[in-house]
PyMOL CGO cylinders between C-alpha atoms (Angstrom):
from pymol import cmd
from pymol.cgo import CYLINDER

trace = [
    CYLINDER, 17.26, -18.25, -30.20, 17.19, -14.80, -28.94, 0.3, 1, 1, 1, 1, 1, 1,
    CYLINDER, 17.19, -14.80, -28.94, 16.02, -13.65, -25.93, 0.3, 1, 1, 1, 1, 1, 1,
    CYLINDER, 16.02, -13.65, -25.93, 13.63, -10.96, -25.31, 0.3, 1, 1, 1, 1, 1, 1,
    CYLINDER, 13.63, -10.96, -25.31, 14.73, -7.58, -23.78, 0.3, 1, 1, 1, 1, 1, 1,
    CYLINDER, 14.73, -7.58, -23.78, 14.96, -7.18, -20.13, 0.3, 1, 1, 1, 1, 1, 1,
    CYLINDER, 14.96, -7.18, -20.13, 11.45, -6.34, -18.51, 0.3, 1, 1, 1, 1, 1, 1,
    CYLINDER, 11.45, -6.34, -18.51, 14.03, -3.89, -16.10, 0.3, 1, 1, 1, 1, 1, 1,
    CYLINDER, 14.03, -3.89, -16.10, 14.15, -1.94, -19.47, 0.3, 1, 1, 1, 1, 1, 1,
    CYLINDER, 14.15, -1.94, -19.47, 9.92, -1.90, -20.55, 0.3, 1, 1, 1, 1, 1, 1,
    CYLINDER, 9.92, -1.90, -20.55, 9.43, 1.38, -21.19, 0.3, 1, 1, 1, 1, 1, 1,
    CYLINDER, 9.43, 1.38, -21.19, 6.15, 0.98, -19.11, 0.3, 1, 1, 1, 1, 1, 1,
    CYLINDER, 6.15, 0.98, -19.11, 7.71, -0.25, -15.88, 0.3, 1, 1, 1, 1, 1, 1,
    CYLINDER, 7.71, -0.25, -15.88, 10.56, 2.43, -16.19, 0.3, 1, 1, 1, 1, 1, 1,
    CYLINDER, 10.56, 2.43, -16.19, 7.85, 5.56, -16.21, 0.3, 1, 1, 1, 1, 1, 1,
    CYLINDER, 7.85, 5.56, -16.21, 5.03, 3.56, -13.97, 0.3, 1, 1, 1, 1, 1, 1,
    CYLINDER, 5.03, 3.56, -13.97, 8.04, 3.32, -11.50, 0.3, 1, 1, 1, 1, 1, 1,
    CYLINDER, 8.04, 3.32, -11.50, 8.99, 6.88, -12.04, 0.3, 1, 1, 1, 1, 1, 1,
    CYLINDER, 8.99, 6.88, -12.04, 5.34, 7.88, -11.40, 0.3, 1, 1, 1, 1, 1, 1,
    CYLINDER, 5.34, 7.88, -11.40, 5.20, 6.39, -8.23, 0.3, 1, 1, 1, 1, 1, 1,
    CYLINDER, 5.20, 6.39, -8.23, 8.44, 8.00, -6.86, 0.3, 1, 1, 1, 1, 1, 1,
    CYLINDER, 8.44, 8.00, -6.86, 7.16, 11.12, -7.25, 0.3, 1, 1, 1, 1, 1, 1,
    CYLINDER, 7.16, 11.12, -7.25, 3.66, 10.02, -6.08, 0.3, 1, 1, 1, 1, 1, 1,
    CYLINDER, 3.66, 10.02, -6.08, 5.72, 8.93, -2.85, 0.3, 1, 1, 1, 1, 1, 1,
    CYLINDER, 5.72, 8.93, -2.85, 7.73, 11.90, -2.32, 0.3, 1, 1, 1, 1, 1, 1,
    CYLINDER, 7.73, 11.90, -2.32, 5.05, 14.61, -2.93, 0.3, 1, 1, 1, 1, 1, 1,
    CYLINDER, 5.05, 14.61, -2.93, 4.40, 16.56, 0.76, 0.3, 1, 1, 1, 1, 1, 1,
    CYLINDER, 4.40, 16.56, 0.76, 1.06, 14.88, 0.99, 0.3, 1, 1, 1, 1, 1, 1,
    CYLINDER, 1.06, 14.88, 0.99, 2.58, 11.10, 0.74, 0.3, 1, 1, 1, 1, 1, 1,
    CYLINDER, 2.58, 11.10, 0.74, 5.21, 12.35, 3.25, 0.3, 1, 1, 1, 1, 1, 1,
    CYLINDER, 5.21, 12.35, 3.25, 2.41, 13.38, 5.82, 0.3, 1, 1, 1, 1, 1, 1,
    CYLINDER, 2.41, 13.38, 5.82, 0.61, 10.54, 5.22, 0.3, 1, 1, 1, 1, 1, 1,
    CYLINDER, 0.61, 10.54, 5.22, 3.67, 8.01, 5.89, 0.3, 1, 1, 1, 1, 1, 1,
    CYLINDER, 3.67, 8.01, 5.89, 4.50, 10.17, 8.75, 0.3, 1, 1, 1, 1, 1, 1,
    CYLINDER, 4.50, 10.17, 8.75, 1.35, 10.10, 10.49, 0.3, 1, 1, 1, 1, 1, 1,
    CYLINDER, 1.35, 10.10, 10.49, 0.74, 6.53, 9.83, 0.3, 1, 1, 1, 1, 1, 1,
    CYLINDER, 0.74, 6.53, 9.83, 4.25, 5.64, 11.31, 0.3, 1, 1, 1, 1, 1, 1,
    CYLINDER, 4.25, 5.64, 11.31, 3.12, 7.79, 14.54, 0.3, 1, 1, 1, 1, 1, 1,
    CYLINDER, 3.12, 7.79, 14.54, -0.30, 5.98, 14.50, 0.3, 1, 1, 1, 1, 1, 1,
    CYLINDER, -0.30, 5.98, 14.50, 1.51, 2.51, 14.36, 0.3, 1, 1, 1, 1, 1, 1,
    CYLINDER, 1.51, 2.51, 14.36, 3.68, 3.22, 16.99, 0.3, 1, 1, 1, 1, 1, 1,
    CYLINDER, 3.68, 3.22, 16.99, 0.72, 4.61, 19.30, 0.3, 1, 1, 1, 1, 1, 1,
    CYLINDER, 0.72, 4.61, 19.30, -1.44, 1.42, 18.88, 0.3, 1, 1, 1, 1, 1, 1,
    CYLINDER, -1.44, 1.42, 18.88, 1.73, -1.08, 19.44, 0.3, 1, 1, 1, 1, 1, 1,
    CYLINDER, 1.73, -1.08, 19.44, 1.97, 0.98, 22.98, 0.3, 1, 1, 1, 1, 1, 1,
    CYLINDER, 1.97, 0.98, 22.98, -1.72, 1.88, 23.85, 0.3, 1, 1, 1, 1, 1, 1,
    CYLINDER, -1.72, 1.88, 23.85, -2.06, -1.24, 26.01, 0.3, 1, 1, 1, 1, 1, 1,
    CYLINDER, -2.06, -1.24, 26.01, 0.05, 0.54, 28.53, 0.3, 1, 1, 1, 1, 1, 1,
    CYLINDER, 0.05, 0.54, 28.53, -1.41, 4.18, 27.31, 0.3, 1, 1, 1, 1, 1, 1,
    CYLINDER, -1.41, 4.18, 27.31, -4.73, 3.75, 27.81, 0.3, 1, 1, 1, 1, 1, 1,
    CYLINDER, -4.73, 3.75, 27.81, -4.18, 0.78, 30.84, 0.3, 1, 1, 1, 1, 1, 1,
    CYLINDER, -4.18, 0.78, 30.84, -5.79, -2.12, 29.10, 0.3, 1, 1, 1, 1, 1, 1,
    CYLINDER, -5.79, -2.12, 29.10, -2.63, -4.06, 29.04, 0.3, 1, 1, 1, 1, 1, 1,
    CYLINDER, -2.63, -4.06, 29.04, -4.32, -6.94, 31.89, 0.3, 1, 1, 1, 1, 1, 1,
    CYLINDER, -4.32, -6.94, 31.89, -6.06, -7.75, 28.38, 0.3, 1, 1, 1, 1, 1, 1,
    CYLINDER, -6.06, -7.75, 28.38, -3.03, -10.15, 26.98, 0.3, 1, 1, 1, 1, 1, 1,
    CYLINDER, -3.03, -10.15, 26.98, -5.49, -11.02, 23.50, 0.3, 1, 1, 1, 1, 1, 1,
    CYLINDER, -5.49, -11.02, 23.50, -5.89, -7.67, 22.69, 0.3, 1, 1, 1, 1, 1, 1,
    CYLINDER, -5.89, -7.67, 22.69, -3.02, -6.65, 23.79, 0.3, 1, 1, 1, 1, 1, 1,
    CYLINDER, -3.02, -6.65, 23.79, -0.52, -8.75, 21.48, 0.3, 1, 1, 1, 1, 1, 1,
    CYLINDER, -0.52, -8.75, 21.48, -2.87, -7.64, 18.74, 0.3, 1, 1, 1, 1, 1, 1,
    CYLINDER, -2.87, -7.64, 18.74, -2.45, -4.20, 18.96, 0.3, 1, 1, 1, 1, 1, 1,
    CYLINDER, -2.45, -4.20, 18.96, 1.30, -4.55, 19.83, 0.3, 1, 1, 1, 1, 1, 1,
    CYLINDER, 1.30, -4.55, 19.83, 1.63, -6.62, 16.32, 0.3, 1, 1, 1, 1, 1, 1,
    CYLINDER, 1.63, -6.62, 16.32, -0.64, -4.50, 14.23, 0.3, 1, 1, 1, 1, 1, 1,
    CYLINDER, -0.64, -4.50, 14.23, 1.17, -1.51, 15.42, 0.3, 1, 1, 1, 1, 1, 1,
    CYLINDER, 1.17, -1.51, 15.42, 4.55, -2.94, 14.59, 0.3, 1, 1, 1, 1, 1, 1,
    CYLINDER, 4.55, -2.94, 14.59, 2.94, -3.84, 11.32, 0.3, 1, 1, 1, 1, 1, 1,
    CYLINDER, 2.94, -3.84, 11.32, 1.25, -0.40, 10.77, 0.3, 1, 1, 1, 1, 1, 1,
    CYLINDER, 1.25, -0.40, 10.77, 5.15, 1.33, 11.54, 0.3, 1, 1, 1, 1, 1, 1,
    CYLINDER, 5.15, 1.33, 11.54, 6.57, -0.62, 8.98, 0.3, 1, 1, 1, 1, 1, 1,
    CYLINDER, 6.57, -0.62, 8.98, 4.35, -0.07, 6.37, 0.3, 1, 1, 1, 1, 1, 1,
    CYLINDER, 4.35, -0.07, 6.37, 4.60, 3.13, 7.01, 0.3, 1, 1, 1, 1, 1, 1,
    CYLINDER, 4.60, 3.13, 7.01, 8.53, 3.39, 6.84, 0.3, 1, 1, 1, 1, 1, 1,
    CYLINDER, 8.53, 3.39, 6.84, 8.43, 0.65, 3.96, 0.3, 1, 1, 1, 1, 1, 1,
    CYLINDER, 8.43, 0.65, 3.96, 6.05, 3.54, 2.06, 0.3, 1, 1, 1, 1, 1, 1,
    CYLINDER, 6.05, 3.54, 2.06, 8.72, 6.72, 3.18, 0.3, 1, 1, 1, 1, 1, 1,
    CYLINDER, 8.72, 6.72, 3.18, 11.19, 4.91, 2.32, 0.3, 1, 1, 1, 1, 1, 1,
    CYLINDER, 11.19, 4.91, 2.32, 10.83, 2.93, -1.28, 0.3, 1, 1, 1, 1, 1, 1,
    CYLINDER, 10.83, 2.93, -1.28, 7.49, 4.09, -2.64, 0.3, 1, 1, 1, 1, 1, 1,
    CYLINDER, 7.49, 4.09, -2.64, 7.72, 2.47, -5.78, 0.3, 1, 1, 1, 1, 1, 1,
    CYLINDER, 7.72, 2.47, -5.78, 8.42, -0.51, -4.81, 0.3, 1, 1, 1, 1, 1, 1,
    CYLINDER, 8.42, -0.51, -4.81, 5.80, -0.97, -1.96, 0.3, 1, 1, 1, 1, 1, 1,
    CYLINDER, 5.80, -0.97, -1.96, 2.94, 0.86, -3.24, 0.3, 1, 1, 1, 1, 1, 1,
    CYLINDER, 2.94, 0.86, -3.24, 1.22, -2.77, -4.49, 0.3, 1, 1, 1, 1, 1, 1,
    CYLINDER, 1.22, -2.77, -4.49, 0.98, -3.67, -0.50, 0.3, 1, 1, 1, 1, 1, 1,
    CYLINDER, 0.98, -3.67, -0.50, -0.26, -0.18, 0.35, 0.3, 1, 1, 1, 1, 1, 1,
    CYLINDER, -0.26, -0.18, 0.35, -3.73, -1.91, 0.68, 0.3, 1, 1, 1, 1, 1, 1,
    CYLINDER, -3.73, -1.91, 0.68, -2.82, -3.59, 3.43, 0.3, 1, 1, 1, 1, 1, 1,
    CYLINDER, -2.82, -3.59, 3.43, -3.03, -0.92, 6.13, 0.3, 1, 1, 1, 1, 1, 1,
    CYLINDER, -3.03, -0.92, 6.13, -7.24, -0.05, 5.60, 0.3, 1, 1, 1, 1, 1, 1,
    CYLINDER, -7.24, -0.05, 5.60, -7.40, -3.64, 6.18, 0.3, 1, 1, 1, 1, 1, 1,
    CYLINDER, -7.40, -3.64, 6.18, -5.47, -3.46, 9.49, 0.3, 1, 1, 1, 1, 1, 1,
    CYLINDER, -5.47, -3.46, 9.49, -7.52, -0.27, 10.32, 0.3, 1, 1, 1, 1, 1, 1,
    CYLINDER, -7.52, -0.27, 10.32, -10.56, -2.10, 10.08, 0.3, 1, 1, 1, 1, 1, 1,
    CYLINDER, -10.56, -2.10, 10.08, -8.91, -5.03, 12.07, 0.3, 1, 1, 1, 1, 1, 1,
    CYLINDER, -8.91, -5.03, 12.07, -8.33, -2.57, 14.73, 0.3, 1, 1, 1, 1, 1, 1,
    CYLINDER, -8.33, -2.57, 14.73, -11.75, -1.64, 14.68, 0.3, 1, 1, 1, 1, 1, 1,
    CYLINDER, -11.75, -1.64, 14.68, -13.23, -4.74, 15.17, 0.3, 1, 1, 1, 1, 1, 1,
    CYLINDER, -13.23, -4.74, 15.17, -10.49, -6.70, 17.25, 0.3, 1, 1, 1, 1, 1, 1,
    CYLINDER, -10.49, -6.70, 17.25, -11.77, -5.69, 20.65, 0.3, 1, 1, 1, 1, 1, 1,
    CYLINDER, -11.77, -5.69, 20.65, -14.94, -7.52, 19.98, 0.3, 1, 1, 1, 1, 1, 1,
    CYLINDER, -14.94, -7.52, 19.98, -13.06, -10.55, 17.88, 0.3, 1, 1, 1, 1, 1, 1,
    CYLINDER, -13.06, -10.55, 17.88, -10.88, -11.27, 20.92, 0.3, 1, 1, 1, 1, 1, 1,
    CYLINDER, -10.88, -11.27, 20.92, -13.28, -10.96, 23.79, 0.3, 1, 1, 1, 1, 1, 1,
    CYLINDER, -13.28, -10.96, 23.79, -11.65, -7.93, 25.45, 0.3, 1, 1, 1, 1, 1, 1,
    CYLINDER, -11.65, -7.93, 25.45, -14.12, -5.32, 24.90, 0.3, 1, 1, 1, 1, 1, 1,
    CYLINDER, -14.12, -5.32, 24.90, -13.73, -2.79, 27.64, 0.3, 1, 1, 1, 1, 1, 1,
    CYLINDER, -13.73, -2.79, 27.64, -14.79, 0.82, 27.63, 0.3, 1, 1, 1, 1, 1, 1,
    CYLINDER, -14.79, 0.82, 27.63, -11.10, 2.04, 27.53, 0.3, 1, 1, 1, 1, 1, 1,
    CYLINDER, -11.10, 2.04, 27.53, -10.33, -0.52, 24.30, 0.3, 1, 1, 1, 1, 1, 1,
    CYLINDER, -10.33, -0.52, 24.30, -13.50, -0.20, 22.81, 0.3, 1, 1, 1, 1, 1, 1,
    CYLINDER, -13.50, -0.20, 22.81, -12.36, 3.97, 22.18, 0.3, 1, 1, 1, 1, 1, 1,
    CYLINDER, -12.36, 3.97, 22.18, -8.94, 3.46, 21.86, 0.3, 1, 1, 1, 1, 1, 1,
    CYLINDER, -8.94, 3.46, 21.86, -9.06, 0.61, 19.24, 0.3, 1, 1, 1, 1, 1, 1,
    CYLINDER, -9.06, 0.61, 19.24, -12.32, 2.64, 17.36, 0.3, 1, 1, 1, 1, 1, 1,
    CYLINDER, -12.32, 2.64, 17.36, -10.69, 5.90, 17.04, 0.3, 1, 1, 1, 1, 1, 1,
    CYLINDER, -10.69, 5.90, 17.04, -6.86, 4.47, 16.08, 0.3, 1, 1, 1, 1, 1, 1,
    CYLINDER, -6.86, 4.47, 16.08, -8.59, 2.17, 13.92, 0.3, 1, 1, 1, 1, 1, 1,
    CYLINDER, -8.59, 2.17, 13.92, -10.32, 5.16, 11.83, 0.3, 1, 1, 1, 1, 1, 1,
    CYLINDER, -10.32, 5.16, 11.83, -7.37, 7.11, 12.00, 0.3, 1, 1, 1, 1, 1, 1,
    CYLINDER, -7.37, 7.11, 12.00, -5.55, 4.13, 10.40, 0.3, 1, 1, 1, 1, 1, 1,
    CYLINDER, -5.55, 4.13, 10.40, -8.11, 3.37, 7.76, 0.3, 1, 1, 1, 1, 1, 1,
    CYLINDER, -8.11, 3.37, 7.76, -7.85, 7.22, 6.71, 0.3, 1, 1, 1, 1, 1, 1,
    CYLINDER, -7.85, 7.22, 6.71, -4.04, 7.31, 6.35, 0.3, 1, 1, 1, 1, 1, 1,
    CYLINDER, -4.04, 7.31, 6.35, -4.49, 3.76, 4.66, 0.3, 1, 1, 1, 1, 1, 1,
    CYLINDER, -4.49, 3.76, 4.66, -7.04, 4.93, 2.04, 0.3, 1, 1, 1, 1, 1, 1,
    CYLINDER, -7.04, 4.93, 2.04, -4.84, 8.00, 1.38, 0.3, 1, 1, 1, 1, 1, 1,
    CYLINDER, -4.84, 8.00, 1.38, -1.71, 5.91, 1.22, 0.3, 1, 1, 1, 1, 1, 1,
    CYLINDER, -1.71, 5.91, 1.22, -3.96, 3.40, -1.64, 0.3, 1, 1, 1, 1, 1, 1,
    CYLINDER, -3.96, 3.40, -1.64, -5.08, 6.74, -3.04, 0.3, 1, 1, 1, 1, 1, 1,
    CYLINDER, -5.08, 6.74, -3.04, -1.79, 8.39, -3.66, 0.3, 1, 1, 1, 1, 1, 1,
    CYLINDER, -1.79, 8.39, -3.66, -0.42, 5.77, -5.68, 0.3, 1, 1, 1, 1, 1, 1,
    CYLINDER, -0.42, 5.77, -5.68, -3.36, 5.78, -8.04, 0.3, 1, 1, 1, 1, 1, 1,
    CYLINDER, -3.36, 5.78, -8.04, -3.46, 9.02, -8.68, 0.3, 1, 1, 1, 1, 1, 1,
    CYLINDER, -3.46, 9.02, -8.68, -2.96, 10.61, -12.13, 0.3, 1, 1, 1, 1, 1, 1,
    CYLINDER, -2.96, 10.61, -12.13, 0.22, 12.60, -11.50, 0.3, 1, 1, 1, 1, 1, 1,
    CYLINDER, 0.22, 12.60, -11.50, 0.91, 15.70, -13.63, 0.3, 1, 1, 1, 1, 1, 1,
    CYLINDER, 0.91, 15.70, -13.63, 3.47, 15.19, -16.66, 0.3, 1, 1, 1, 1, 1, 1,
    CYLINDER, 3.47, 15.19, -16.66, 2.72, 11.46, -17.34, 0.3, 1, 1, 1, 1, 1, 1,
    CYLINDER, 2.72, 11.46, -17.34, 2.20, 10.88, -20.65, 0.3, 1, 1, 1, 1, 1, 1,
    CYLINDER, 2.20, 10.88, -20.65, -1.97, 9.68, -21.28, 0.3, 1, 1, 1, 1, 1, 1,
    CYLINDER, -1.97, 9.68, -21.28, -1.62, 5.45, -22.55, 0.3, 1, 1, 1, 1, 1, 1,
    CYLINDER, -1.62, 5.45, -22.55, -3.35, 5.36, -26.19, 0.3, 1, 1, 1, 1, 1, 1,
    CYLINDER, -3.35, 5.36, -26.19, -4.79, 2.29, -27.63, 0.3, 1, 1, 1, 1, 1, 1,
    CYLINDER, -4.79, 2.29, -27.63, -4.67, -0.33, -25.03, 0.3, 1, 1, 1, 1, 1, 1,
    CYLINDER, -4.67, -0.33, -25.03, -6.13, -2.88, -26.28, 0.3, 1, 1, 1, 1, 1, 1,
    CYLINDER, -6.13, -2.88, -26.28, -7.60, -5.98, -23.73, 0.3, 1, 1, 1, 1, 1, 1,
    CYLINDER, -7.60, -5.98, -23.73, -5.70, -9.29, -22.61, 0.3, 1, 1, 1, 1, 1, 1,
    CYLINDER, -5.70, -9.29, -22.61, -2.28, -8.08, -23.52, 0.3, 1, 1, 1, 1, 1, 1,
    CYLINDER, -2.28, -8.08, -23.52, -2.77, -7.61, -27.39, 0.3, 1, 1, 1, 1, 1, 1,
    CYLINDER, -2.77, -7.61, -27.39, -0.72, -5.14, -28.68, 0.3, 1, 1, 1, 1, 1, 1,
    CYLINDER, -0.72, -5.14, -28.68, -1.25, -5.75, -32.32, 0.3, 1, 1, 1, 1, 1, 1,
    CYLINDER, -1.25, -5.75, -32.32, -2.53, -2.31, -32.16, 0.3, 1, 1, 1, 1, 1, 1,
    CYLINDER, -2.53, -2.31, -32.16, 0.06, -0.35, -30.18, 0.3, 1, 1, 1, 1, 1, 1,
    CYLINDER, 0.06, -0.35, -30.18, 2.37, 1.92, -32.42, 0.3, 1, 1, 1, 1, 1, 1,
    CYLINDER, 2.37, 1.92, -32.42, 4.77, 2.11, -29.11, 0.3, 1, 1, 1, 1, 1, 1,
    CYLINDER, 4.77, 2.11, -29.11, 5.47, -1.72, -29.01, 0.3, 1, 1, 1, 1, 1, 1,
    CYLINDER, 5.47, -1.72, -29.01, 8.70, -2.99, -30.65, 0.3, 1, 1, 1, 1, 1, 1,
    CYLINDER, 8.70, -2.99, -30.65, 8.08, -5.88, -33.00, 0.3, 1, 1, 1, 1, 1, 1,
    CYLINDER, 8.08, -5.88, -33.00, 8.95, -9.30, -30.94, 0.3, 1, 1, 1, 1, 1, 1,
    CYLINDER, 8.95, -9.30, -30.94, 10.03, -12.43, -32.58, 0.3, 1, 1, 1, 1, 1, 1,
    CYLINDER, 10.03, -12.43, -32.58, 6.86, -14.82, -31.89, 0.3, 1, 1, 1, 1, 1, 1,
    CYLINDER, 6.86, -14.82, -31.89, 7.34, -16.98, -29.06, 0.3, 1, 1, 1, 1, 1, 1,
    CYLINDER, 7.34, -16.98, -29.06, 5.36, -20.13, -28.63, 0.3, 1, 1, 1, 1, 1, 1,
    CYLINDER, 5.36, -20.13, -28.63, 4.47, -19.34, -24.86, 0.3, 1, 1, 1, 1, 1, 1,
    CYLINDER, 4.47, -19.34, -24.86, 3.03, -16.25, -25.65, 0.3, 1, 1, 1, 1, 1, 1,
    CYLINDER, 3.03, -16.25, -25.65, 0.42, -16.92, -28.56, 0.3, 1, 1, 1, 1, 1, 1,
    CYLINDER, 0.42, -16.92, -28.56, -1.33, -13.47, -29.08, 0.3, 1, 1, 1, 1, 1, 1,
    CYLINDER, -1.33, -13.47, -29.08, 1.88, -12.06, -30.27, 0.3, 1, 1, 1, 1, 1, 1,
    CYLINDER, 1.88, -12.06, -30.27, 2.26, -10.63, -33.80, 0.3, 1, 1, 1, 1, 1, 1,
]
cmd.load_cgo(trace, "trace")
């Protein structure tokens, strides 16, 4: 019984993995990561900032969001290609930090504007975080004949596998 080639070695996974290094290190990824980093930092210490830290709800909330928000950002700087598939995640804490000074019952004036306009500015850098990973980046080759649910009867690219019982829609 032979076993099949190391998915380390698809030839898919090696250039989707180069695309998305040099999706992470163009300027506009670096900006994005750095700006997000300084956003999660901000909203981890606005509490004290802004002087709604008597609110301890809101306050742990924005303290762990902001953490969370920082290390995205560094995990994106820092291994692009790896992370990218959890970039998602900060537009969702954006909008969390939109809506959290209603959701934990410490809506003041001062957290109401301080959570609104971080939250945006997180949802912005979040979207262009999800964004830069799906762009098209110049010099990648164009996929031909993809063909649905993982047959590849069609593909001229795809070396010819032995058939494998787990995998019935082999040739």
């Amino acid at each position: 019984m032979t076993r099949p080639a190391s998915l380390e070695q698809h030839p898919d996974l090696i250039e989707m993995r180069e695309r998305y290094e040099r999706a992470g290190s163009s300027s506009i990824a670096q900006v994005i990561d750095g700006l997000g980093l300084l956003a999660g930092l901000y909203l981890a210490i606005s509490p004290w900032v802004v002087g709604f830290n008597n609110l301890p709800r809101l306050s742990v909330s924005n303290i762990v969001t902001g953490i969370a928000v920082a290390a995205m950002a560094i995990a994106l700087a820092s291994a692009y290609g790896r992370t990218y598939g959890i970039s998602w995640v900060v537009p969702v804490i954006g909008i969390w930090t939109i809506v959290s000074p209603w959701i934990t019952g410490s809506a003041t004036r001062g957290s109401i504007w301080n959570n609104v306009v971080t939250g945006i500015v997180i949802l912005l850098l979040g979207l262009g975080a999800v964004a830069v990973g799906s762009k098209r980046m110049p010099g990648m080759s164009q996929r031909r004949d993809v063909t649905h649910r993982g047959d590849s009867s069609n593909r001229s690219d795809m070396p010819n596998m032995p058939n494998r019982p787990d995998m019935p829609h082999r040739p």
